[in-house]
PyMOL Python script that loads the backbone (N, CA, C, O; Angstrom):
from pymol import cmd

cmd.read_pdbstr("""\
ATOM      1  N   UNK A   1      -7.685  10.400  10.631  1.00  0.00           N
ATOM      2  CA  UNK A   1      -7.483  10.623   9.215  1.00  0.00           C
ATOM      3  C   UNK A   1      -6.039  10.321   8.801  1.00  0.00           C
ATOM      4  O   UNK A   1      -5.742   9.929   7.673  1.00  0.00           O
ATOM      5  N   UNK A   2      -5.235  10.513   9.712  1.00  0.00           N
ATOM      6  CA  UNK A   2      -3.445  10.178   9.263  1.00  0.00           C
ATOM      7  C   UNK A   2      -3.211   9.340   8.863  1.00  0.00           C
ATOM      8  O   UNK A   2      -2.730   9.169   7.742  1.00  0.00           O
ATOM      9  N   UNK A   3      -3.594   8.209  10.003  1.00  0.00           N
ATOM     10  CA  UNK A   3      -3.894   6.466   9.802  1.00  0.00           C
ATOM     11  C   UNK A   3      -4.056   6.116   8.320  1.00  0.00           C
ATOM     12  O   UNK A   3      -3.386   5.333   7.646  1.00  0.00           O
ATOM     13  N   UNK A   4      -4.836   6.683   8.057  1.00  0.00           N
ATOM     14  CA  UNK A   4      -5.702   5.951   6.372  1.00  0.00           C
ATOM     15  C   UNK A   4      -4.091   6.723   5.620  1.00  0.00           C
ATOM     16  O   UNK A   4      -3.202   5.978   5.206  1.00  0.00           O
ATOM     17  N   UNK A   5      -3.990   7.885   5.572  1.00  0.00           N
ATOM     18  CA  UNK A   5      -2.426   8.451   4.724  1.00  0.00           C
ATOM     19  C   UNK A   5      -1.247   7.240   5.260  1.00  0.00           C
ATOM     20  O   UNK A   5      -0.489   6.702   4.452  1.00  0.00           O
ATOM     21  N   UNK A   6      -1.236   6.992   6.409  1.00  0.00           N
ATOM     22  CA  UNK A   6      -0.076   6.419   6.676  1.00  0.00           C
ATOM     23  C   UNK A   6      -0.070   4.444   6.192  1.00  0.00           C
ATOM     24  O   UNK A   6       0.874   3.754   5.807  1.00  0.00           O
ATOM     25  N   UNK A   7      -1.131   4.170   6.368  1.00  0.00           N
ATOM     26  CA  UNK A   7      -1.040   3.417   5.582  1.00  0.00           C
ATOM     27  C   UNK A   7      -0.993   2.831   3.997  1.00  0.00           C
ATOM     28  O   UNK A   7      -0.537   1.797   3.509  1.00  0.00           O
ATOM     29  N   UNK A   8      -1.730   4.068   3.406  1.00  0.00           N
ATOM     30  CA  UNK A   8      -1.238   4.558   2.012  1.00  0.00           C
ATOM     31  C   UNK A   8      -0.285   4.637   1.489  1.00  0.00           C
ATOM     32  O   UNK A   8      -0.156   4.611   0.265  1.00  0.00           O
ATOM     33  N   UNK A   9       0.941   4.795   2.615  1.00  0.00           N
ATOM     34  CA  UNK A   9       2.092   5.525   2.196  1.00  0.00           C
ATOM     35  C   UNK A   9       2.824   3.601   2.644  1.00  0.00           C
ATOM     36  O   UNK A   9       2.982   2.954   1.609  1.00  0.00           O
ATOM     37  N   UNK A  10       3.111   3.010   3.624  1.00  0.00           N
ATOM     38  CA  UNK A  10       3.356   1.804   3.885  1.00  0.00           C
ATOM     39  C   UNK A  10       2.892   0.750   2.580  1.00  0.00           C
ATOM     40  O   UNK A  10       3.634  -0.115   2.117  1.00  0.00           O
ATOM     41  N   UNK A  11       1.555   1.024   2.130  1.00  0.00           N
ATOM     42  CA  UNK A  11       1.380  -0.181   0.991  1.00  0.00           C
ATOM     43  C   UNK A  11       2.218   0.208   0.011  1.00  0.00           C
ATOM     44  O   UNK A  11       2.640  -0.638  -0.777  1.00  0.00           O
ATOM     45  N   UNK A  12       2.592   1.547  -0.098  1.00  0.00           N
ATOM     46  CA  UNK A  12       3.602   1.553  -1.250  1.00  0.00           C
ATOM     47  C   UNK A  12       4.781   1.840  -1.590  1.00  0.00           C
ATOM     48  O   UNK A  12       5.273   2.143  -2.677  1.00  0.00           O
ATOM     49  N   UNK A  13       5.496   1.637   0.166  1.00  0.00           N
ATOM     50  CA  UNK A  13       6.732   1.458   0.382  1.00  0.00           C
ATOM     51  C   UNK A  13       6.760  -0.146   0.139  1.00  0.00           C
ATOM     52  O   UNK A  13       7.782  -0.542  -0.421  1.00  0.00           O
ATOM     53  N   UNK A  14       5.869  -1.056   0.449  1.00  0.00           N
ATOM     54  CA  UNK A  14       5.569  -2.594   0.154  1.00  0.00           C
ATOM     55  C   UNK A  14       5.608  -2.720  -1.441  1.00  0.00           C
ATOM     56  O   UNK A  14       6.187  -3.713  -1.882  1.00  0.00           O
ATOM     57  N   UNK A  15       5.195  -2.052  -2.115  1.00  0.00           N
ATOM     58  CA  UNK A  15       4.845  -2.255  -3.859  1.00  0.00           C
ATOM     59  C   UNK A  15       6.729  -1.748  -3.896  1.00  0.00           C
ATOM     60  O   UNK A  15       7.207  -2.612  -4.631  1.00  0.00           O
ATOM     61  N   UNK A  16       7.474  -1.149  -3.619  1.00  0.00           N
ATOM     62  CA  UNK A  16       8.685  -0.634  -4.172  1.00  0.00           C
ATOM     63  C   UNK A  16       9.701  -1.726  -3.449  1.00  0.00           C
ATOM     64  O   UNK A  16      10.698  -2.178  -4.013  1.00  0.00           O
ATOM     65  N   UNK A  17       9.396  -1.979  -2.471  1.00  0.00           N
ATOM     66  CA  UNK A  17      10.600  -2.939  -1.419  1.00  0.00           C
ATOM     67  C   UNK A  17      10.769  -3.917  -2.916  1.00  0.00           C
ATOM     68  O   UNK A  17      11.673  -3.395  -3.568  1.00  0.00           O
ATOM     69  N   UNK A  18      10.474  -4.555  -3.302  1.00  0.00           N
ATOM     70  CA  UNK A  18      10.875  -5.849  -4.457  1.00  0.00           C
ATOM     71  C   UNK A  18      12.070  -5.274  -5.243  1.00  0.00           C
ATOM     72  O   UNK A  18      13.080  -5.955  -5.418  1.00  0.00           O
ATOM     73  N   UNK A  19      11.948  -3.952  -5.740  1.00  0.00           N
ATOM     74  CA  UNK A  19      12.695  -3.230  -6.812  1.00  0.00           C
ATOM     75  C   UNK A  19      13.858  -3.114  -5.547  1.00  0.00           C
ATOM     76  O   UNK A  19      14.634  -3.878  -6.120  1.00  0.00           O
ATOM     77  N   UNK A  20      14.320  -2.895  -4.754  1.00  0.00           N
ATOM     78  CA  UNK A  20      15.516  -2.630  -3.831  1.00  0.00           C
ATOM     79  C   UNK A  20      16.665  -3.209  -3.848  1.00  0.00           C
ATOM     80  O   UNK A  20      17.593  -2.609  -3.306  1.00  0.00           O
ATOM     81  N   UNK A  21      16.910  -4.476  -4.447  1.00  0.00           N
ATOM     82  CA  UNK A  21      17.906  -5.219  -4.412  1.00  0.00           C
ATOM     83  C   UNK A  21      17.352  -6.913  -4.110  1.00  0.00           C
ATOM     84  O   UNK A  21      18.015  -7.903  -4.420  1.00  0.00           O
ATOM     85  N   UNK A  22      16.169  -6.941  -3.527  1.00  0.00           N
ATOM     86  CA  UNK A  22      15.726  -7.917  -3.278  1.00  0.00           C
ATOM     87  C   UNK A  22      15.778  -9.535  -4.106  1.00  0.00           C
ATOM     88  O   UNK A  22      16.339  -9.132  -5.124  1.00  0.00           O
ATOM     89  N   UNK A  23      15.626 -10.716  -4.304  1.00  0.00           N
ATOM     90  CA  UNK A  23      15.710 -11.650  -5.287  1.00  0.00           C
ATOM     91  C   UNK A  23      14.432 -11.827  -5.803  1.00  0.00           C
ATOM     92  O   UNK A  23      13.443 -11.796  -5.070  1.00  0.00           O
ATOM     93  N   UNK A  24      14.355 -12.048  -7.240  1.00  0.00           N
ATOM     94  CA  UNK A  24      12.840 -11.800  -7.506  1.00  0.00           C
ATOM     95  C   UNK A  24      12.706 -13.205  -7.603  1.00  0.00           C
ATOM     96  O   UNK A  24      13.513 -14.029  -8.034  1.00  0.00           O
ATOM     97  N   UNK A  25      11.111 -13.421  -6.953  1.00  0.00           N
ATOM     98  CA  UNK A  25      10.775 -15.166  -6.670  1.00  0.00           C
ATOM     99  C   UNK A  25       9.082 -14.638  -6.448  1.00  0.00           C
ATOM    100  O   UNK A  25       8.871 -13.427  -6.375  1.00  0.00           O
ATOM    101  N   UNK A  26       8.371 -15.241  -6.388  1.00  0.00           N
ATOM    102  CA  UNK A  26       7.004 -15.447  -5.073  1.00  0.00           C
ATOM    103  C   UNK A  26       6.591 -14.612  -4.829  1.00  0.00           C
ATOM    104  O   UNK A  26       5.734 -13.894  -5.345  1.00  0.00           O
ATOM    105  N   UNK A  27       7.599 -14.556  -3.311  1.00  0.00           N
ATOM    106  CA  UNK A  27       7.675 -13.641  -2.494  1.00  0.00           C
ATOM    107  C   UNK A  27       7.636 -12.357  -3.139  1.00  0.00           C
ATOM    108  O   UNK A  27       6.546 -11.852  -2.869  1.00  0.00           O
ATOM    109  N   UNK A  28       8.255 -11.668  -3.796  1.00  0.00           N
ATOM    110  CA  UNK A  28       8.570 -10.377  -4.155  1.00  0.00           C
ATOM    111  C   UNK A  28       6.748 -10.567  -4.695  1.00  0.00           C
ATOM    112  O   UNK A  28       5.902 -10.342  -3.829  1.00  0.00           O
ATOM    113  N   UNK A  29       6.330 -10.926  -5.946  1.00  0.00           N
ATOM    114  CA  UNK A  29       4.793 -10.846  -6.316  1.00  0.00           C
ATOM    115  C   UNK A  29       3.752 -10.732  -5.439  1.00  0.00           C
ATOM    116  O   UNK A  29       2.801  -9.956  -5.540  1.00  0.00           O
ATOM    117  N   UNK A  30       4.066 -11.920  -4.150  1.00  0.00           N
ATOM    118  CA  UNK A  30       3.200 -11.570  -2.951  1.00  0.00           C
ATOM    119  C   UNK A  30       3.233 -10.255  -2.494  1.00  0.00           C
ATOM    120  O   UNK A  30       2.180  -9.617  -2.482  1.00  0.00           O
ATOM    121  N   UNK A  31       4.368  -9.700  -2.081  1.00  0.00           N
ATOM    122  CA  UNK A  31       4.845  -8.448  -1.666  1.00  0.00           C
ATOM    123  C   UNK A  31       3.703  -7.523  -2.277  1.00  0.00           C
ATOM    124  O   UNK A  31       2.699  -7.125  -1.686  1.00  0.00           O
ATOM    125  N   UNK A  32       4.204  -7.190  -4.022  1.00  0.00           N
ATOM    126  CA  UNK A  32       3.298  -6.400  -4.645  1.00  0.00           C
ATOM    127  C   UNK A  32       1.956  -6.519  -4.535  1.00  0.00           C
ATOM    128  O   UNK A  32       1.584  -5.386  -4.230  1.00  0.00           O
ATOM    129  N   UNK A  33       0.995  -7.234  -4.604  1.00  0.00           N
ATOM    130  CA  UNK A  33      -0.333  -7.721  -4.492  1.00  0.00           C
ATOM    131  C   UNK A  33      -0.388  -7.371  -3.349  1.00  0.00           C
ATOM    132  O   UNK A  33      -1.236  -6.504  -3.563  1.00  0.00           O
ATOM    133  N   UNK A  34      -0.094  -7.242  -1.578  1.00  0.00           N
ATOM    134  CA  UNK A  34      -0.062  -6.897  -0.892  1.00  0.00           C
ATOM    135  C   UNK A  34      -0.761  -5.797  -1.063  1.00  0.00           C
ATOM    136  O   UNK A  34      -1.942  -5.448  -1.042  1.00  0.00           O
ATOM    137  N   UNK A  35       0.923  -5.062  -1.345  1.00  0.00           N
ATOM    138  CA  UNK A  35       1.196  -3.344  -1.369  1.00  0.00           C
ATOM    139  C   UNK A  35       0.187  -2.975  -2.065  1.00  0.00           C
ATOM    140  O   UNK A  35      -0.187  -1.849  -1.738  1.00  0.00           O
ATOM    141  N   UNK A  36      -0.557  -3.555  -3.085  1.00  0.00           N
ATOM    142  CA  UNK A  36      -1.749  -2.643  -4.090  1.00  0.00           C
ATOM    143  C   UNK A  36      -2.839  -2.800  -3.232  1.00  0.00           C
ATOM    144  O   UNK A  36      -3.629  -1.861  -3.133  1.00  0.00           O
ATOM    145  N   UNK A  37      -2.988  -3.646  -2.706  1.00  0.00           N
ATOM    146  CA  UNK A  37      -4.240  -3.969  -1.734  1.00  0.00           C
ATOM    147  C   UNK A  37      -4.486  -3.128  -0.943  1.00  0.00           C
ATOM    148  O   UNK A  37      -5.541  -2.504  -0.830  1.00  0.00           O
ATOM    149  N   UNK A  38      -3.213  -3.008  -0.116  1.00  0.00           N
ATOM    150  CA  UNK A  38      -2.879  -2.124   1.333  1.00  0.00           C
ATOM    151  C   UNK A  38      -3.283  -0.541   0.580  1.00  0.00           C
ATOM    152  O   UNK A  38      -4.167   0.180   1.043  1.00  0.00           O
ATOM    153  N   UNK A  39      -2.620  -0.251  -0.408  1.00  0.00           N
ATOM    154  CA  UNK A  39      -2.690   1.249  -0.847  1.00  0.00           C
ATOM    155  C   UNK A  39      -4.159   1.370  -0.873  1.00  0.00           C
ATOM    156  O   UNK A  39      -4.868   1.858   0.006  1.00  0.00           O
ATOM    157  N   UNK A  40      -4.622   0.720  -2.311  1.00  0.00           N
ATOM    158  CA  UNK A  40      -6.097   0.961  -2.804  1.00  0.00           C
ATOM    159  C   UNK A  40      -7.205   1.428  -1.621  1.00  0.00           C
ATOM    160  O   UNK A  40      -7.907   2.438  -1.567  1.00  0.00           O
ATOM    161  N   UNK A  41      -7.012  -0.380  -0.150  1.00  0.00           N
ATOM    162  CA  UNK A  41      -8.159   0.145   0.445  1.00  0.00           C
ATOM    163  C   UNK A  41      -7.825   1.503   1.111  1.00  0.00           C
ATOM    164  O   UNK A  41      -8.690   2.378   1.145  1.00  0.00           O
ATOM    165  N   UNK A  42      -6.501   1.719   1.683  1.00  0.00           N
ATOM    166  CA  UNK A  42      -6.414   3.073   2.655  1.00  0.00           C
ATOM    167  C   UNK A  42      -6.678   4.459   1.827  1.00  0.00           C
ATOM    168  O   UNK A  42      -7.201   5.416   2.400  1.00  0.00           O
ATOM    169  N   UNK A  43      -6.288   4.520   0.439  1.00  0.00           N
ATOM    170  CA  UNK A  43      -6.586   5.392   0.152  1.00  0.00           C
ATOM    171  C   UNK A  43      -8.323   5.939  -0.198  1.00  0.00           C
ATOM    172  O   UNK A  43      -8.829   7.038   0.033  1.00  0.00           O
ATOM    173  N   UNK A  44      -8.920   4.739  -0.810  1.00  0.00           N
ATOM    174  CA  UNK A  44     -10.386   4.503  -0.571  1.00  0.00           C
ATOM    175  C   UNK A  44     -11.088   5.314   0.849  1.00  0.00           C
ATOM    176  O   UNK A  44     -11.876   6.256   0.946  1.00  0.00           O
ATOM    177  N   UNK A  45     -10.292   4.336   1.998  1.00  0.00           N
ATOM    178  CA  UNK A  45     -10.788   4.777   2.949  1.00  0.00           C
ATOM    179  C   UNK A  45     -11.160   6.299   3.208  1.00  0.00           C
ATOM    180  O   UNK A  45     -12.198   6.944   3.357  1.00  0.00           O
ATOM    181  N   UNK A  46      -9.749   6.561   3.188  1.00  0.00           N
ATOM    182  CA  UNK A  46      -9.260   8.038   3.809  1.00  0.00           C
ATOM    183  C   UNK A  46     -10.290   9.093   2.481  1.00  0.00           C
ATOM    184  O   UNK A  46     -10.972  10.037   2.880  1.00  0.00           O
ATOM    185  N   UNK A  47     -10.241   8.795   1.256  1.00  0.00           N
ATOM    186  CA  UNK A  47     -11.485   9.319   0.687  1.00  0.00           C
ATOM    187  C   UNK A  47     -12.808   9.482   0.862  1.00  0.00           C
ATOM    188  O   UNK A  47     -13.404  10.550   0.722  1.00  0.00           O
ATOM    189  N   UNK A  48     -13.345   8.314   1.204  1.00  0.00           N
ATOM    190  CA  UNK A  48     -14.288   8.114   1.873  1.00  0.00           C
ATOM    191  C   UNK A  48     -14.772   8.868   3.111  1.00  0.00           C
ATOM    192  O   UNK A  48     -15.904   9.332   3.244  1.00  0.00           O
ATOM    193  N   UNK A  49     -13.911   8.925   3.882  1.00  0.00           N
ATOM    194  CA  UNK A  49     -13.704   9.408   5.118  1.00  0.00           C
ATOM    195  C   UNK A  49     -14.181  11.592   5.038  1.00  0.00           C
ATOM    196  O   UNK A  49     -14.924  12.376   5.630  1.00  0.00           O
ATOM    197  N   UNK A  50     -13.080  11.627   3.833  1.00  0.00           N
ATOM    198  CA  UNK A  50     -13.611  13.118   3.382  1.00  0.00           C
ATOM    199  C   UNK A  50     -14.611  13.894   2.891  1.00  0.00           C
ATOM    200  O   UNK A  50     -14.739  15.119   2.883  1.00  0.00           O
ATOM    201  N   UNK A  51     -15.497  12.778   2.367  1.00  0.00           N
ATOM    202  CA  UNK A  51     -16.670  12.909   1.879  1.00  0.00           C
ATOM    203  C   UNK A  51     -17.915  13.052   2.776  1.00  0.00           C
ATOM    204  O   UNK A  51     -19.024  13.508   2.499  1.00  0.00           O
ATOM    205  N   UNK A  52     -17.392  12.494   4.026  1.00  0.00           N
ATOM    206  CA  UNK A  52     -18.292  12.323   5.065  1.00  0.00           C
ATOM    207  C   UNK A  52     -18.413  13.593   6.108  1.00  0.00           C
ATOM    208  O   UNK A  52     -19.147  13.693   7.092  1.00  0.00           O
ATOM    209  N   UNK A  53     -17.350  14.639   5.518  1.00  0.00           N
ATOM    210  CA  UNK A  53     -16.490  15.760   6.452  1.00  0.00           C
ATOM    211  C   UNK A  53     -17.615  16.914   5.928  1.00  0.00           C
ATOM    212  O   UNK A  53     -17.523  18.082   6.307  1.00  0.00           O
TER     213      UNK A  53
END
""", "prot")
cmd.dss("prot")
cmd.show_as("cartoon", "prot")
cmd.util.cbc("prot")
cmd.orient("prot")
């Protein structure tokens, strides 16, 4: 169950890394689209997961 939090928490250290100082280009947009991806499914998951409890 951590797993699914801990990656929750990683997609949206990924959605904030752009705002850090970083140069905004591409990359930084890729970044975000990532990070929403990464969040959405883990948190999904780990919901999912509770429902089943």
């Amino acid at each position: 169950m951590w797993k699914h939090w801990v990656n929750g928490v990683l997609g949206l250290w990924i959605i904030l890394m752009p705002y850090a100082g970083l140069p905004e280009n591409l990359h930084n947009l890729l970044m975000v689209i990532t990070g929403i991806v990464i969040a959405v499914l883990a948190f999904w998951s780990a919901s999912e997961s509770q429902k089943m409890i």
